[in-house]
C-alpha positions in Angstrom: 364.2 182.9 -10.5 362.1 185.2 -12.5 361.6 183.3 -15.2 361.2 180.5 -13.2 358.2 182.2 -11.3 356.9 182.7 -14.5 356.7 179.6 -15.9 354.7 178.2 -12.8 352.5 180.9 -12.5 351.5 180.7 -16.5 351.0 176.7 -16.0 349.1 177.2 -12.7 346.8 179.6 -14.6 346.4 177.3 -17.9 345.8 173.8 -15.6 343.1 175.9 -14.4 341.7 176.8 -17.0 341.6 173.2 -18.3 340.1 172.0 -15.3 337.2 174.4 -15.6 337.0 173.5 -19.5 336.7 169.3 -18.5 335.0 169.3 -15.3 333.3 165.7 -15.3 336.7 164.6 -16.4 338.3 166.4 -13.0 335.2 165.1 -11.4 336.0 161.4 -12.6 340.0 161.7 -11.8 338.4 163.3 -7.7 336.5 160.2 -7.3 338.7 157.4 -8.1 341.5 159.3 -6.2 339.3 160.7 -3.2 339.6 156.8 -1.8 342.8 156.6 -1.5 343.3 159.6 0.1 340.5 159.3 2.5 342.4 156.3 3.7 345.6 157.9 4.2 343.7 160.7 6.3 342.1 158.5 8.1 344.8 156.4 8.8 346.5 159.4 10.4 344.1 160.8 12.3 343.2 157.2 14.0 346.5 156.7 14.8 347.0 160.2 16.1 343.4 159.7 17.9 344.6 156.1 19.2 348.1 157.4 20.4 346.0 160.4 22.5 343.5 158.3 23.9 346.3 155.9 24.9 348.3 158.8 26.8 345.2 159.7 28.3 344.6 156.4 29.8 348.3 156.4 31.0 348.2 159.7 32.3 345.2 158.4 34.2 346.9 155.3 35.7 350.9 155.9 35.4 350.8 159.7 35.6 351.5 162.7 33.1 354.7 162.3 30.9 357.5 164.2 32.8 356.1 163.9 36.5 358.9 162.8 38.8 357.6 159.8 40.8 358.9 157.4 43.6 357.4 154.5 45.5 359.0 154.8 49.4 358.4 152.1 52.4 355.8 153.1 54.3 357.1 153.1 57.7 356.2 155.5 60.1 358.6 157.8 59.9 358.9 157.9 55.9 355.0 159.1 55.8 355.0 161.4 58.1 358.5 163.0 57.2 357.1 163.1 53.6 353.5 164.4 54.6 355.6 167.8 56.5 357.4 168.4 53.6 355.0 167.9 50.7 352.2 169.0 52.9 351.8 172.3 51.7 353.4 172.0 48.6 351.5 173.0 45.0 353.8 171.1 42.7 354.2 167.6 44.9 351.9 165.2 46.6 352.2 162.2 48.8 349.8 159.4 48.6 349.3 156.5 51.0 347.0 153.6 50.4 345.1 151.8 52.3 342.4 149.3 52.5 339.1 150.2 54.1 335.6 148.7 54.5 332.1 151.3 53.8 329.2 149.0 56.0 328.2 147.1 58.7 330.9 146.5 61.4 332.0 142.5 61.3 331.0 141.4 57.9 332.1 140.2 55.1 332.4 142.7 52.0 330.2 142.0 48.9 333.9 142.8 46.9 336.2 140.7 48.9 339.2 142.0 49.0 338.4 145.4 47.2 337.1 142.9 44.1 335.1 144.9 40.8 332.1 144.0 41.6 331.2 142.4 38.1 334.1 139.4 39.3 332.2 137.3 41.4 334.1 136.2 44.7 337.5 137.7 45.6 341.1 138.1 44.8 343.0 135.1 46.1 343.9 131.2 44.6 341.7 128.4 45.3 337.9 129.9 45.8 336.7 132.7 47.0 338.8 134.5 49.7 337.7 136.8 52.6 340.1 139.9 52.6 340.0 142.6 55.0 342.9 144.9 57.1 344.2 142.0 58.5 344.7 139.9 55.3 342.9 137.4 53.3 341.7 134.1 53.9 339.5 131.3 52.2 335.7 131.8 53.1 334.3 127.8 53.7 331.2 127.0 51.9 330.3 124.5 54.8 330.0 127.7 57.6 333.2 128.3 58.9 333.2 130.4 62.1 336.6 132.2 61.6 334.7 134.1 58.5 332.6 137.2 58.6 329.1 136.7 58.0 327.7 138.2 55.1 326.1 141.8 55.0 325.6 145.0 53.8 329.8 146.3 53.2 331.7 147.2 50.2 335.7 147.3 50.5 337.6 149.4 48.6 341.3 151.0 48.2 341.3 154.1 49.9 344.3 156.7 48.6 344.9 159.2 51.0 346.3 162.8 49.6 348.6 165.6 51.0 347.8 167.8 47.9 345.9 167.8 44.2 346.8 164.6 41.7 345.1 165.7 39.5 347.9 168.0 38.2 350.0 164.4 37.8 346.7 162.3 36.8 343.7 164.1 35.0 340.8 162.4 36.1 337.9 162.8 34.5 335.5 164.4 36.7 331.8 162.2 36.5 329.8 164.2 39.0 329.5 166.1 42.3 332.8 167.6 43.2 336.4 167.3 43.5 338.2 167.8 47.1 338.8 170.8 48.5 342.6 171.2 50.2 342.1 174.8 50.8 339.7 174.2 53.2 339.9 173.3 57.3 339.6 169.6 57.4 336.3 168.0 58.5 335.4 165.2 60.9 333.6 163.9 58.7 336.3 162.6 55.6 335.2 163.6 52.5 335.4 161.0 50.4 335.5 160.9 46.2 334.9 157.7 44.3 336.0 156.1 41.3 333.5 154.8 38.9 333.8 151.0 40.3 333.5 152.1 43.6 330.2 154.3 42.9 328.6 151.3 41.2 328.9 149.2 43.9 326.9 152.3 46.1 324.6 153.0 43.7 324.0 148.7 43.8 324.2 148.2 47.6 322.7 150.4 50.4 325.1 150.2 52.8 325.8 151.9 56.5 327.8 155.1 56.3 330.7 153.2 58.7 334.3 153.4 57.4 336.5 151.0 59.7 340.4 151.2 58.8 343.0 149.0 60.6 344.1 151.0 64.0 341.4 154.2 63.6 340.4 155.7 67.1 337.1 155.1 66.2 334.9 154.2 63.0 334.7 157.5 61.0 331.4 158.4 58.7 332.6 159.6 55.6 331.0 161.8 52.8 330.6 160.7 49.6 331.4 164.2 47.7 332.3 163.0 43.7 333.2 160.3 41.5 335.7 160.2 39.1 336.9 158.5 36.2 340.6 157.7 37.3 341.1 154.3 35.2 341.3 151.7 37.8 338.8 148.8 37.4 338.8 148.5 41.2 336.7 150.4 43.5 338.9 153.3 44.8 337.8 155.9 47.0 340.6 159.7 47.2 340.3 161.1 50.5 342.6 164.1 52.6 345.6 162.9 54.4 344.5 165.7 56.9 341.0 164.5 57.8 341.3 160.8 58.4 344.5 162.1 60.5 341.7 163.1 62.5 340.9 159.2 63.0 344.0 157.6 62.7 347.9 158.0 62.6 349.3 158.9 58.9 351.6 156.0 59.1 348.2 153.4 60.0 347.8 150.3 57.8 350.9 150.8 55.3 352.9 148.0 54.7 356.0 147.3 56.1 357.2 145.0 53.8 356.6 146.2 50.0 355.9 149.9 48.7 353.3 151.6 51.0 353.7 155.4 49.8 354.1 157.0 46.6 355.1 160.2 45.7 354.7 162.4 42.9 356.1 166.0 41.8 356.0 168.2 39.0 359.5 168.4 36.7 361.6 171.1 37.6 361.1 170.1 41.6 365.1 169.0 42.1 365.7 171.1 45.4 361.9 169.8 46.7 363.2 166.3 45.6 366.9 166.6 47.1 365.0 167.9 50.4 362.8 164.9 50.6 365.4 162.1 50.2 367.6 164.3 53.0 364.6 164.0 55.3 363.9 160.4 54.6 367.5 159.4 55.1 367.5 161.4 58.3 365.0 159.3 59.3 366.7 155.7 58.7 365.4 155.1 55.4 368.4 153.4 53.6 368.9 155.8 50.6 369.3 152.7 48.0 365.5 152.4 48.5 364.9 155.8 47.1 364.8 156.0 43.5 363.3 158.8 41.7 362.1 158.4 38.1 360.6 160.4 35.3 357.2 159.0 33.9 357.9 158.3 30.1 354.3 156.8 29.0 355.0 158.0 25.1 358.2 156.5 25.0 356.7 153.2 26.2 353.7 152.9 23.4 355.4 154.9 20.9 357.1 151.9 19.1 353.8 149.6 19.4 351.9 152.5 17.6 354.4 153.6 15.1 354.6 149.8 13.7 350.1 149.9 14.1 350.4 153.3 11.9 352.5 151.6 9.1 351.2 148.8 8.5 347.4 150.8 7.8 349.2 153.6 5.7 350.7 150.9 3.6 347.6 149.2 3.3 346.5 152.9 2.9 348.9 153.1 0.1 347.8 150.4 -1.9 344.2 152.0 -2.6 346.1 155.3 -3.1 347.9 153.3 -6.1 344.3 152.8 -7.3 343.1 156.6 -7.8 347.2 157.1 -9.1 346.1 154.7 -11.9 342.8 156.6 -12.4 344.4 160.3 -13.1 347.0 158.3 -15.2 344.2 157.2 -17.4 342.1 160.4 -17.4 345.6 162.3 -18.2 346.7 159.9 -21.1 343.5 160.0 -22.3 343.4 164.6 -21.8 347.0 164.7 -23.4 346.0 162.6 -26.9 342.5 164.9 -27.2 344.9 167.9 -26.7 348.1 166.8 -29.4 347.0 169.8 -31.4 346.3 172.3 -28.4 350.2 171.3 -27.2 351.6 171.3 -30.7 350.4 174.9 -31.6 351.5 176.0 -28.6 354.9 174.8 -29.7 354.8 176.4 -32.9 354.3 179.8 -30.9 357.7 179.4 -28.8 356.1 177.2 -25.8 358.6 175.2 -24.3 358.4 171.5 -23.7 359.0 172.1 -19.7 356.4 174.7 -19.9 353.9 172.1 -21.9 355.3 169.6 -18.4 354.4 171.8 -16.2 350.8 172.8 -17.5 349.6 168.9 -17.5 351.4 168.4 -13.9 349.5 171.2 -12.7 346.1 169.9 -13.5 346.9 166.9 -11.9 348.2 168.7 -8.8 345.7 170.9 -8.3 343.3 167.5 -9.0 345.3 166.1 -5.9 344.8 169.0 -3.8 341.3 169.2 -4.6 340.7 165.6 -3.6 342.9 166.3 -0.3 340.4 168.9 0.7 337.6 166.9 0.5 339.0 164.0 2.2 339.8 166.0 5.2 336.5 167.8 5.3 334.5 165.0 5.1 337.5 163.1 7.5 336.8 165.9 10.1 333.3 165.8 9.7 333.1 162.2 10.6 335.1 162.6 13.4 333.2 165.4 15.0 329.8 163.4 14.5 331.8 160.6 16.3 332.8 162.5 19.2 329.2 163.6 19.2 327.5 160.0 19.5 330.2 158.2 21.0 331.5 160.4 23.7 329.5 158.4 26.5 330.8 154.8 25.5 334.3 156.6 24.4 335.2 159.4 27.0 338.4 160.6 24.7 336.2 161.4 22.0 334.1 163.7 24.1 336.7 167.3 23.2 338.6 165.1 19.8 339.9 167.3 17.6 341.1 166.5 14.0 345.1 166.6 14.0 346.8 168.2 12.0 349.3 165.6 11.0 346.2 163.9 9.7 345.3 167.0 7.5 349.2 167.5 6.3 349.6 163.6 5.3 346.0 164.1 3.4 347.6 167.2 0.9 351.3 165.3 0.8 348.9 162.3 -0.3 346.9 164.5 -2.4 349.8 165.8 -4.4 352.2 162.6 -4.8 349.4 161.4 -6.5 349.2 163.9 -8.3 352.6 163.8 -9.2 352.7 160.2 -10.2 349.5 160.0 -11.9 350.4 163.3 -14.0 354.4 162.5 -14.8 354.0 160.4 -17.2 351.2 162.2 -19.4 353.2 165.3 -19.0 356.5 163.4 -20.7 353.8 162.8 -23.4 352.6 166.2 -23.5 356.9 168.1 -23.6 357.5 164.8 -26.6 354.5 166.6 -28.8 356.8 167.6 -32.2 355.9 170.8 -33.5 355.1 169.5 -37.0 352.2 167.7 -35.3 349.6 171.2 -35.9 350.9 171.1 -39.9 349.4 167.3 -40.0 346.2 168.9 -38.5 
């Protein structure tokens, strides 16, 4: 092991040495390999990049990777047994959705039916459709009565909250701020909007009247934040507790498909046991609870893997490129050097040493060329997060991976490797009779 050590410490310290003595010639073998590298690195780090800003997006819609999740009829009884028991609970929370309408009382909705408000019309086959609490209907273009006039009202899909999503969903907070469930609840519902649903605000002046199928009485809510949550439909988050204050818990869910979800953190079994004993208790049939774990990187990871190999191998192929350039500079190093390796031959060198010397120039070539690659890799990326970060959210806090940086030095020194293997067989193949001739 010794000797070993040796040996690669002496040809480490003589490829140096020849890199210093043939710098253009380094120079010439960095450029025509730096390419192929680059491409490898940046292969990796999009992908890694990509697979991020796809999690993100997921965590955003779907939920964190490990939450626990289930969708429960929303009956009565099931949203108010799960609002006591997830109530005041940190690591669980309860949301019920609704449909509500911001405006003036007994109009139609600009959005119909809770639309983006770039889609013109509503949701609903054959024209544009009226949607409110009550359910959706075709609006006539010759003046049927049965349809709201047109006004000054924006619908929307209001979530109502027991406790914090964000622990389960990160949304990206946009401005103002985020609500507050440590606080006494207020008459007035806070309420914080999604990006869709601010742009219809910011677009429409519209009365500060919130009317919800079955409310005592038409509540004036408080705009307080927006959000980036991921939903292209205008969505408003408000406290289960406040609009309790207007209407039942149980109000406007649906009796017929899933009307309340719930969500809680992994590790939550007993909480989770607890919940489906309650909902049971109250006639929920327990074959319509069903629990499961949120496994977004499972679901994309295939679709990304096969994206990520077919750019590396494309990747590859200009990587072949710079593995022909060192082969050329190093054929081209070991006939200039014939006498250089001979002598040393005369003077007891041994062929594996002779190997290793020309290897190690072309390693440490491949290592230099990996550190550039990454540095100016990184650098591109950080300017990119930089510009982009208003068009691109996920590139507003990037940072390189470092599975891009290792795949940029394993690139770096298989080419290496290849490009010097051969020229080093050259070199150990030298005959020691080759300095006499000199």
């Amino acid at each position: 092991m010794i000797r070993l050590s040796g040996r690669f410490r002496s040809a480490t310290i003589i490829g140096l040495q020849g890199i210093r003595a043939r710098k253009m010639r380094t120079f010439l073998s960095m450029v025509s390999l730096f390419l192929g590298v680059l491409a490898v690195v940046v292969v990796q780090a999009g992908a890694e990049t990509l697979e991020r800003a796809q999690l993100e997006n997921l965590a955003l819609q779907v939920g964190k990777d490990g939450t626990r999740q289930a969708y429960l009829p929303g009956t009565a009884q099931s949203v108010q047994a799960s609002i006591d028991t997830l109530g005041n609970r940190p690591d669980a929370v309860a949301i019920a959705t609704r449909q509500a309408i911001v405006g003036e009382p007994g109009v139609a909705p600009v959005n119909p039916g809770g639309a983006p408000f770039d889609q013109p019309g509503g949701y609903g086959p054959g024209g544009p459709m009226y949607c409110d609490q009550y359910g959706c209907r075709p609006m006539s273009p010759g003046g049927d009565t049965a349809a709201p006039v047109s006004g000054q009202a924006i619908e929307l899909i209001l979530n109502t909250l027991t406790g914090d999503i964000r622990q389960f969903k990160p949304f990206r907070p946009v401005s103002g701020q985020w609500l507050d469930f440590a606080s006494a609840p207020s008459l007035a519902p806070g309420l914080v909007l999604n990006e869709e649903a601010a742009k219809g605000f910011a677009r429409h002046q519209v009365p500060a009247e919130m009317r919800i199928d079955g409310a005592t009485a038409n509540p004036t809510p408080r705009i307080i934040g927006v959000v980036d949550d991921g939903n292209p439909q205008p969505v408003a988050y408000a406290r289960t507790d406040e609009l309790a204050n207007w209407l039942p818990p149980a109000t406007g869910t649906g009796e017929f498909g899933p009307g309340l979800q719930v969500m809680m953190a992994p590790g939550s079994d007993e909480l989770e046991r607890l919940l489906v004993l309650r909902l049971t208790a109250t006639g929920v049939p327990a074959d319509q609870i069903h629990f499961e774990t949120i496994q977004a990187r499972k679901e994309i990871a295939r679709d990304l893997a096969l994206i990520r190999w077919i750019f590396l191998g494309m990747a590859s192929l200009v990587l072949l490129i710079g593995v022909a350039g060192i082969l050329n500079v190093g054929l081209a190093t070991v006939g200039e050097r014939v006498e250089e390796f001979a002598l040393r031959r005369a003077v007891g060198t041994s062929r594996l040493l002779l190997a290793g010397i020309v290897l190690a120039e072309t390693l440490l070539t491949g290592l230099l060329t990996a550190a550039a690659a990454i540095g100016a890799s990184a650098l591109a990326l950080s300017a990119a997060g930089t510009l982009l970060a208003g068009r691109a959210p996920f590139l507003a806090d990037v940072v390189f991976p470092w599975q891009a940086g290792v795949a940029g030095v394993v690139a770096g020194l298989v080419a290496g490797l290849l490009g010097g293997l051969i020229p080093a067989v050259r070199a150990a193949r030298i005959p020691i009779a080759t300095v006499m001739r000199a």
